[in-house]
Structure formats: C-alpha cells, structure tokens
DRENDO-1510 file (C-alpha; in Angstrom, 1 decimal, always signed):
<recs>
REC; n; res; u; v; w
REC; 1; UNK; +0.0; +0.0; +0.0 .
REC; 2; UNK; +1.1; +3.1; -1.2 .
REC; 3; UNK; +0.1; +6.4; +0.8 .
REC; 4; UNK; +1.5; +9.6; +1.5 .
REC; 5; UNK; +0.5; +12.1; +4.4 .
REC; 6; UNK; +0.5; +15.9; +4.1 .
REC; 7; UNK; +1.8; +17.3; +7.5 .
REC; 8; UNK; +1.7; +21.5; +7.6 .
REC; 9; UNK; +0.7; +24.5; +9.5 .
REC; 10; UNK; -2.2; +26.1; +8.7 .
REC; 11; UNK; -2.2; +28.3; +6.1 .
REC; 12; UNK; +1.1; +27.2; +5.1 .
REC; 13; UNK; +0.0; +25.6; +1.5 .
REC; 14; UNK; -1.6; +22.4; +1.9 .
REC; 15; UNK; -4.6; +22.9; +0.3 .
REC; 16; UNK; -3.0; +24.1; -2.3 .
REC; 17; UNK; -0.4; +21.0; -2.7 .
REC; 18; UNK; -3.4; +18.2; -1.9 .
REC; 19; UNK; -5.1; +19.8; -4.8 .
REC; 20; UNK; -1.8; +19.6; -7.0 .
REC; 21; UNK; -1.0; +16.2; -5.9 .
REC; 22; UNK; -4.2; +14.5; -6.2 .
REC; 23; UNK; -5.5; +15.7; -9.7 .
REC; 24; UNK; -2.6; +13.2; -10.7 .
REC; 25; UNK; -4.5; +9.6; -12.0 .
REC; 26; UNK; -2.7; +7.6; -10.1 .
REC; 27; UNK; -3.7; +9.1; -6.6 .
REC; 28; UNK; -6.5; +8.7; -4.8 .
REC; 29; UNK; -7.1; +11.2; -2.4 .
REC; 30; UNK; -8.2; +10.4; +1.2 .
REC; 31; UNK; -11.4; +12.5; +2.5 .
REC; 32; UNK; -14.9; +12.8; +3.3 .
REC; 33; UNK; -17.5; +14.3; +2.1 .
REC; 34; UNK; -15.4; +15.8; -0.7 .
REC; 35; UNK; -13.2; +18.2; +1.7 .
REC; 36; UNK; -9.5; +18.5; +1.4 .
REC; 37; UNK; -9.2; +17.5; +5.1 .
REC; 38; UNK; -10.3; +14.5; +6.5 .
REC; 39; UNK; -9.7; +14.8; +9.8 .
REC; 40; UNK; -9.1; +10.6; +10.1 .
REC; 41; UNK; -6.9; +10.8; +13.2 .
REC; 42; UNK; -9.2; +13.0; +15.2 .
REC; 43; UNK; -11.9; +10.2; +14.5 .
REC; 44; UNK; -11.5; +6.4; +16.3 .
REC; 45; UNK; -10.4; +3.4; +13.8 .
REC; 46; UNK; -8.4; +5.9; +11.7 .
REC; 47; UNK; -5.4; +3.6; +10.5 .
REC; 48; UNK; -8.5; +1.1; +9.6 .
REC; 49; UNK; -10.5; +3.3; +7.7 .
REC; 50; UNK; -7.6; +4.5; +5.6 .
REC; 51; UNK; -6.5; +0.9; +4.9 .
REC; 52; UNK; -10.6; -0.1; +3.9 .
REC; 53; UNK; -10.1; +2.8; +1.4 .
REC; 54; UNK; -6.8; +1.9; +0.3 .
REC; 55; UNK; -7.9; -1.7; -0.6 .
REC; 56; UNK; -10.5; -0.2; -2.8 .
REC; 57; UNK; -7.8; +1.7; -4.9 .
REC; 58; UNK; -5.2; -1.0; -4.9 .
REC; 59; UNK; -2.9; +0.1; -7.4 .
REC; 60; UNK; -3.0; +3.8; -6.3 .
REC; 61; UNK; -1.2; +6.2; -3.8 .
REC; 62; UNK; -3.1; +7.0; -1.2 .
REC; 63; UNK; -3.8; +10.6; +0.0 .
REC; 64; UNK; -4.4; +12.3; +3.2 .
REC; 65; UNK; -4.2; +15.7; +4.3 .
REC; 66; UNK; -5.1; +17.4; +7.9 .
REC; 67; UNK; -2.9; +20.5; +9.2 .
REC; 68; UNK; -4.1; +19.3; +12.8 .
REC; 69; UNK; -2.4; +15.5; +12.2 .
REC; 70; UNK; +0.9; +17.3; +12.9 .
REC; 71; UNK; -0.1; +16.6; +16.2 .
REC; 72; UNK; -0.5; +13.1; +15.5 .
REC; 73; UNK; +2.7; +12.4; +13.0 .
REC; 74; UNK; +4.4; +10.0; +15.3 .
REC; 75; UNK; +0.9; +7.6; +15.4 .
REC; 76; UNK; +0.6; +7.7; +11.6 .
REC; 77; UNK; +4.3; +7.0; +11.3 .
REC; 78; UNK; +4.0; +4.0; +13.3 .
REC; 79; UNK; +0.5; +3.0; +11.4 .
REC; 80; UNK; +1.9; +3.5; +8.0 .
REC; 81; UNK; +5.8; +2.9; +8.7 .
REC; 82; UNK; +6.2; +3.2; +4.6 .
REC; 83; UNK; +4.4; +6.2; +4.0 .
REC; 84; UNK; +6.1; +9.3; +2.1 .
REC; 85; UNK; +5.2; +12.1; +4.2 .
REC; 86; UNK; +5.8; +16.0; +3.5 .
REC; 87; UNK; +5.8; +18.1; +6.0 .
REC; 88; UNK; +4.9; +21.9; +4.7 .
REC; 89; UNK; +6.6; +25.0; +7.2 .
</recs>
C-alpha cells in the first residue's frame, strides 16, 4: 500500500499542494465528504479506515491531508511505517 500524508501549519499551503498532488491519476485522495481535510486521526479506527479505502484503490497512492495530524505524526508514522510524508513549514 502506497500512501502519503501531508503534515503542515495552517495556512502554510496544503490545500494548495493536496489539490496539485491529487489531480494526478494515479492518486487517490483520502477525504470525506469531498473536503480537502479529512480529519481521520481525530476520529477512532483511523489507520483502519484509511487501509478499507486503500484496498478499494489497490494500485493507487493514497492521499491524506489534515494540518491538525501534525499533532498526531508519530501515530501515523507507526500505522503506515512506509508512508512518504511531506511536511509543509
């Protein structure tokens, strides 16, 4: 499973960079309800519900992006050990 986590500040881009990142075809970005920001790791059974998505887009890079899981980068670096991360100052 591929995914990669954008870490940031807010108001420090992103937004903008999600939207960059997952126009590509071979992403599938990570949200609910259409938002940029999907707020998994303030919710319970995060890790799980990004891995139920990820098995529906098997052969895709997985997208997430929440200024607030700065807060919460250790947990999704020991949920997703292989992630790519970027982290936006």
């Amino acid at each position: 499973m591929k995914t990669t986590f954008i870490f940031g500040a807010p108001r420090s881009g992103t937004t903008w960079l999600w939207s960059m990142v997952s126009a590509h075809p071979m992403v599938a970005p990570y949200n609910i309800k259409g938002r940029s920001e999907s707020g998994a790791y303030l919710k319970k059974n995060a890790s799980e519900n990004i891995r139920n998505f990820a098995m529906l887009h098997k052969r895709m890079t997985i997208l997430e992006k929440t200024p607030a899981h700065v807060f919460h980068e250790r947990q999704i670096r020991a949920d997703f050990p292989n992630s790519r991360n970027i982290v936006l100052f």
